[in-house]
N, C-alpha and C positions, 0 to 999 in steps of 0.2 A: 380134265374130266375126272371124274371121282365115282367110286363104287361104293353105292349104299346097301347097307345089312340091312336083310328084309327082315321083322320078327316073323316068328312062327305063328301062324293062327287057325283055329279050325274052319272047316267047308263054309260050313252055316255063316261063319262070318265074313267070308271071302263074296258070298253069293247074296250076302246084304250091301257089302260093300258096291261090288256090281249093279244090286238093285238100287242106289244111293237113295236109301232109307232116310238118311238124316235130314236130307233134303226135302221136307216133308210142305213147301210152300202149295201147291198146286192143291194139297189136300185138303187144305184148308177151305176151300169151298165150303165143302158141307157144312161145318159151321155156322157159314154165312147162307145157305139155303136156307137152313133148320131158324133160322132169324126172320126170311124173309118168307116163311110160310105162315098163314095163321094158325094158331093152337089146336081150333076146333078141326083143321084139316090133317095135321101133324097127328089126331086121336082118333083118327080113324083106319080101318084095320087095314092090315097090309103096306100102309105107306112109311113107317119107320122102317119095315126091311127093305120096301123096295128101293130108300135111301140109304139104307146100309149093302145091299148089294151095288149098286152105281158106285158107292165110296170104296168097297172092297177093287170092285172093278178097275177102275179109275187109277189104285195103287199098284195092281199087278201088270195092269198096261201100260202104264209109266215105268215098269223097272223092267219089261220087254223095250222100249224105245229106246231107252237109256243104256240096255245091253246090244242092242245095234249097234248102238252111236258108238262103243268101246269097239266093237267088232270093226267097225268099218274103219275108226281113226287109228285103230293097231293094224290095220290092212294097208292103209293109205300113209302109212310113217307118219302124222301129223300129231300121234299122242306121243309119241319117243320125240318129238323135240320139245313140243309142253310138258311132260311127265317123265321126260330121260332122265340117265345116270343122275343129274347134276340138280334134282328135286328133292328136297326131304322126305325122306321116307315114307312117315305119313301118308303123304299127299301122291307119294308112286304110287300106293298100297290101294290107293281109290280105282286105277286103272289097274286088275286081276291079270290081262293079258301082260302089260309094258311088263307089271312086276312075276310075272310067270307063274302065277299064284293059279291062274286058271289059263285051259288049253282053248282053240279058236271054237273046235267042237261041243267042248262043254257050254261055252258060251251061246253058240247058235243053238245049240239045243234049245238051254234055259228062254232066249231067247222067244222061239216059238211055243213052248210050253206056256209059259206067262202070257204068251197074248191069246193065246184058245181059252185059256183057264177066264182072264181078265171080260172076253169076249161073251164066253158064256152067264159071267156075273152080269154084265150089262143086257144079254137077252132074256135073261131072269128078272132084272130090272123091268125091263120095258113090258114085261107080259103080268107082269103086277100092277101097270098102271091101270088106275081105271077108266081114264078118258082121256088117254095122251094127244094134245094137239101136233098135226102133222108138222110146226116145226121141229117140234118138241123130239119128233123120229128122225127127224131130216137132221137137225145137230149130231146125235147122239150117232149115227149110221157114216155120215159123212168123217168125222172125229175116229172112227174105229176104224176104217178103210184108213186113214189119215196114219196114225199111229206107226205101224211101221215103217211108213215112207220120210221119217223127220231124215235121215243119215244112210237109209235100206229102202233098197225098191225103187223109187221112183227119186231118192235123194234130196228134198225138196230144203234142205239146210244148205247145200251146197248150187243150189243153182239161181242162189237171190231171193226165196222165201220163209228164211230163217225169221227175222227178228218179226213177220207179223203169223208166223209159228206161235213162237215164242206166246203170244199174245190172244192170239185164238184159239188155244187149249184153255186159256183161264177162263177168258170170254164162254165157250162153250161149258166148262164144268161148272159152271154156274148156271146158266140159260137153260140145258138140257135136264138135270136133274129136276129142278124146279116146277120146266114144264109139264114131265114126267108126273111129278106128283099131283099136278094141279091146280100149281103157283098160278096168280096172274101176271101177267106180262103187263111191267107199268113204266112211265118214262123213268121215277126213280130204280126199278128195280135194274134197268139196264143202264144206268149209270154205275151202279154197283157192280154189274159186270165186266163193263168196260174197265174201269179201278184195279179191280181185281186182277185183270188180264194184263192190264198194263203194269203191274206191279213185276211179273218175273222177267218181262221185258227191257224195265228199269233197272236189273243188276244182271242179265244178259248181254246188255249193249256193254258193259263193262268188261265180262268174260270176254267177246269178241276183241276187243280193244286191249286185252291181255292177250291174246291166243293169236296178233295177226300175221305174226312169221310163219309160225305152224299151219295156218288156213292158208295163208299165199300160198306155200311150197306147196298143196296140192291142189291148189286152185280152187279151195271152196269162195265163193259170194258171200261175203257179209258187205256192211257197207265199208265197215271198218280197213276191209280189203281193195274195195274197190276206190278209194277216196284217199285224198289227202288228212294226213294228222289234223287239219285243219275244218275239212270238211266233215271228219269223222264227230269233230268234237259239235257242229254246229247240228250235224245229225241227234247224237245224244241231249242239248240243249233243247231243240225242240221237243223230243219226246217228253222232257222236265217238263216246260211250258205248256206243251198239252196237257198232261195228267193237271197242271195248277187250273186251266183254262176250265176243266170239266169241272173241275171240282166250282169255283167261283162260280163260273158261266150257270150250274144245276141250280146252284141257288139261287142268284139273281131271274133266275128264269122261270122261278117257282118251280120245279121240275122237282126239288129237295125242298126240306124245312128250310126255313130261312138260314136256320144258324148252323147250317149243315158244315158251311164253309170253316166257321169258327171253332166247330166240333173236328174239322180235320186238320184244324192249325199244325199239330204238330208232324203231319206230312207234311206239307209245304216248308216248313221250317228246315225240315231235315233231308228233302229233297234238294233244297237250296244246297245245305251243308255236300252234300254225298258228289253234287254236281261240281265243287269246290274241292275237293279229298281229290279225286279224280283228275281233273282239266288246270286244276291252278298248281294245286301240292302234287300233280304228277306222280298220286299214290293209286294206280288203279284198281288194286286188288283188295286195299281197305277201302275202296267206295265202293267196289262190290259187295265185300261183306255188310257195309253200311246200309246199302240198295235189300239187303234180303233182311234185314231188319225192318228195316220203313216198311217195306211189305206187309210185315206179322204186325207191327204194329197199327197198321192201316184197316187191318181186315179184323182186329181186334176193337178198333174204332166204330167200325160199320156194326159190329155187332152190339155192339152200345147204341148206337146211335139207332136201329131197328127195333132192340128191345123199347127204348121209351119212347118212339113211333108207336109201338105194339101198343104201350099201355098209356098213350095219347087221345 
């Protein structure tokens, strides 16, 4: 074991760090809302903040969740054997606690700070809608109660509801904003969700499949943990084949444009590839990074593919 120099850095960057800014996938919704909304509704008044307060929101309650999830994995020893001594520095520097950059207090503070702050952007949101449909409330309330219980509270990463966590945070930041505004709910538009949501799920199962020492030794539930190398790997395939299934399946179904499928070639290309990096080349941690590209590039796709929808 080997002791790594921490650099010096100031608060402000310690506590982005914490809030893992960089990791900006989940935010990408709005994009893809502001796509999937017509013009003439997008110009009308009050709805561009009330999608910019949900996106504000959205980003302060995700770096409360994400400073749980440090608080609890520095509590339960599971990030000191992911992020101990024997890590490149870097990559300690991401977990404030392991590298001593920040105390347990500071953290739970920030912690609840961020989710009252993030909390009230979203009821700021919802009181600007002008005709929010009740699922529309039911997502958005459900999701916020949800928030700190992914790692805190009720632990719901640890007791086998991780990876469709993972996957109904996107599902919802999509669905909820939307409805919020006045979007209609259409079979393609919840295709788009589903996509979406299954995207950070797709380089999650990967994280898991890195992380499964550290999750046995405190007994968190993934499947990764609970399964054979084998089954783990047949787990993550199907999730592959699902996302390829919707995406075929929408079109063939008329549910999409026809050439919807054609338009996402290069997800399935590179889903194939990421699922190959991973389960063949036994490279897990470059088919996650692979996995969080396919993502942006996916959601970058859909928004092409909406705009000449739009002007169809």
């Amino acid at each position: 074991m080997r002791t790594v120099a921490l650099p010096a850095e100031g608060r402000l960057r310690t506590y982005a760090r914490l809030s893992k800014l960089d990791i900006f996938d989940y935010y990408l919704s709005l994009p893809l809302v502001l796509t999937l909304l017509p013009i003439s509704l997008l110009a009308e008044p009050g709805i561009l903040v009330l999608l910019g307060l949900f996106l504000a929101g959205e980003i302060i309650l995700m770096a409360s969740l994400v400073a749980f999830d440090d608080l609890t994995g520095y509590r339960d020893g599971s990030d000191a054997i992911n992020y101990g001594p024997d890590a490149p520095a870097r990559r300690m520097l991401r977990k404030p606690l392991v590298a001593g950059t920040l105390t347990e207090h500071q953290v739970l503070r920030f912690a609840w700070g961020a989710f009252l702050v993030g909390a009230l952007c979203w009821a700021g949101a919802v009181w600007l809608a002008p005709a929010p449909p009740l699922w529309a409330l039911v997502l958005t309330g459900v999701m916020l109660v949800l928030y700190p219980q992914y790692s805190y509270g009720l632990k719901l990463s640890y007791i086998g509801c991780q990876e469709f966590y993972l996957a109904f945070i996107g599902w919802v930041l999509v669905l909820a904003p939307l409805g919020l505004a006045g979007g209609e709910l259409t079979g393609f538009t919840v295709v788009q969700a589903l996509l979406f949501g299954l995207g950070p799920l797709l380089f999650g199962v990967y994280s898991n499949t890195n992380d499964v020492r550290g999750d046995r030794s405190v007994g968190r539930i993934t499947v990764a943990t609970k399964t054979s190398v084998e089954g783990n790997r047949l787990f993550v395939l199907a999730l592959t084949l699902a996302e390829m299934a919707l995406i075929v399946g929408s079109s063939a179904l008329e549910i999409a444009p026809w050439w919807f499928a054609f338009a996402l070639a290069p997800t399935l290309i590179l889903r194939a590839l990421q699922f190959g990096q991973g389960f063949r080349d036994c490279d897990i941690l470059r088919a996650r990074r692979l996995g969080i590209h396919v993502h942006r590039i996916t959601v970058a796709l859909l928004i092409v593919i909406n705009l000449v929808v739009r002007q169809s």
